[in-house]
Each structure stands twice: as C-alpha cells, then as structure tokens.
Residue frames as qw, qx, qy, qz and C-alpha x, y, z in Angstrom:
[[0.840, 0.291, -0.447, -0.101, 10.33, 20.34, -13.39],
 [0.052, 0.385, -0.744, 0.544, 12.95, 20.00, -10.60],
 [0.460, -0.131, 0.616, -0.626, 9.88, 18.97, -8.19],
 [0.829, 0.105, -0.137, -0.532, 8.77, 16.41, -10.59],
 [0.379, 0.562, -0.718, 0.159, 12.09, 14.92, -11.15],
 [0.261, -0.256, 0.770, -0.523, 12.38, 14.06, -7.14],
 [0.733, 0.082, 0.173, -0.652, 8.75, 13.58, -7.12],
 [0.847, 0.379, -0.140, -0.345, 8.98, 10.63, -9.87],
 [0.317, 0.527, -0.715, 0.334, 12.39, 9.27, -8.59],
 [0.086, -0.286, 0.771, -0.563, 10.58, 8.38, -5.16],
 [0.529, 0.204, 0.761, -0.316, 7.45, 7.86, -6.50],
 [0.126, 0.180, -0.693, -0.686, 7.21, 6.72, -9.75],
 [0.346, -0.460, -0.736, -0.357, 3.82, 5.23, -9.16],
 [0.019, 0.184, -0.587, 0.788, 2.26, 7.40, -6.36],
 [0.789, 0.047, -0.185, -0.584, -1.24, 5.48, -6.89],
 [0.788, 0.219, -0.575, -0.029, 0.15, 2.01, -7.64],
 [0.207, 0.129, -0.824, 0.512, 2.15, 1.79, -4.26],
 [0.253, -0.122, 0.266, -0.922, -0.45, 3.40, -2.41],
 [0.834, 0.052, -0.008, -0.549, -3.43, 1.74, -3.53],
 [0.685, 0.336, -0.643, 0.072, -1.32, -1.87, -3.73],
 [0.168, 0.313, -0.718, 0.599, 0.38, -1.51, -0.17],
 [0.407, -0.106, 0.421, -0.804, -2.66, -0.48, 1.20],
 [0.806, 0.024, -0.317, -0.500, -4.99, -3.61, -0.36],
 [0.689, 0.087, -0.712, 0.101, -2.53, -6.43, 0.54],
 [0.162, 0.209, -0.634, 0.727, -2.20, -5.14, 3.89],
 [0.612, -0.019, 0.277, -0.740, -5.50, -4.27, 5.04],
 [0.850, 0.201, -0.358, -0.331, -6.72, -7.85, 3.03],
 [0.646, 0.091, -0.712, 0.261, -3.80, -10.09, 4.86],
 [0.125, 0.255, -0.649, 0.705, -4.63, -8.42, 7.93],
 [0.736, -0.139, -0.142, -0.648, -8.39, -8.96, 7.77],
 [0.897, -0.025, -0.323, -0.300, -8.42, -12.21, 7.40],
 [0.388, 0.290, -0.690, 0.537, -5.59, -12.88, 9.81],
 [0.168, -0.308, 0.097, -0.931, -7.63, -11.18, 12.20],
 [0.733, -0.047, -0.332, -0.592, -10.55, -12.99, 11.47],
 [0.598, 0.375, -0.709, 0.009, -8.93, -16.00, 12.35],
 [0.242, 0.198, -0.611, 0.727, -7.42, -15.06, 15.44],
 [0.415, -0.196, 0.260, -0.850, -10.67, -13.62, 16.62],
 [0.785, 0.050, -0.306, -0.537, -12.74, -16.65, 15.53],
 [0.734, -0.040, -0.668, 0.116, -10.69, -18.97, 17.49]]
C-alpha cells in the first residue's frame, strides 16, 4: 500500500496526464509544423 500511496500522490491519473500531455502536444505541434513547413 505504501507504493500506491506515492504512486497516487504523483500520479493520480497515470493515463489522463499521459494520454492528455501527449495529444495536445503532438496535435499543437503538428499543425505548427505544418505551417512552418508549408510556408
């Protein structure tokens, strides 16, 4: 229980960041990208 404790203290969603962080990022950097390349 000790290693959940931490565990759930640092990441209380260890999906939710993960799968969040990783959409906006990869998605704002696409199309940033895109941009850049296209001009």
């Amino acid at each position: 229980m000790k290693k959940t404790e931490p565990a759930a203290v640092i990441w209380p969603f260890p999906k939710w960041p993960k799968s969040q962080a990783a959409e906006p990022v990869k998605i704002g950097q696409r199309p940033k990208s895109g941009d850049i390349a296209d001009e």
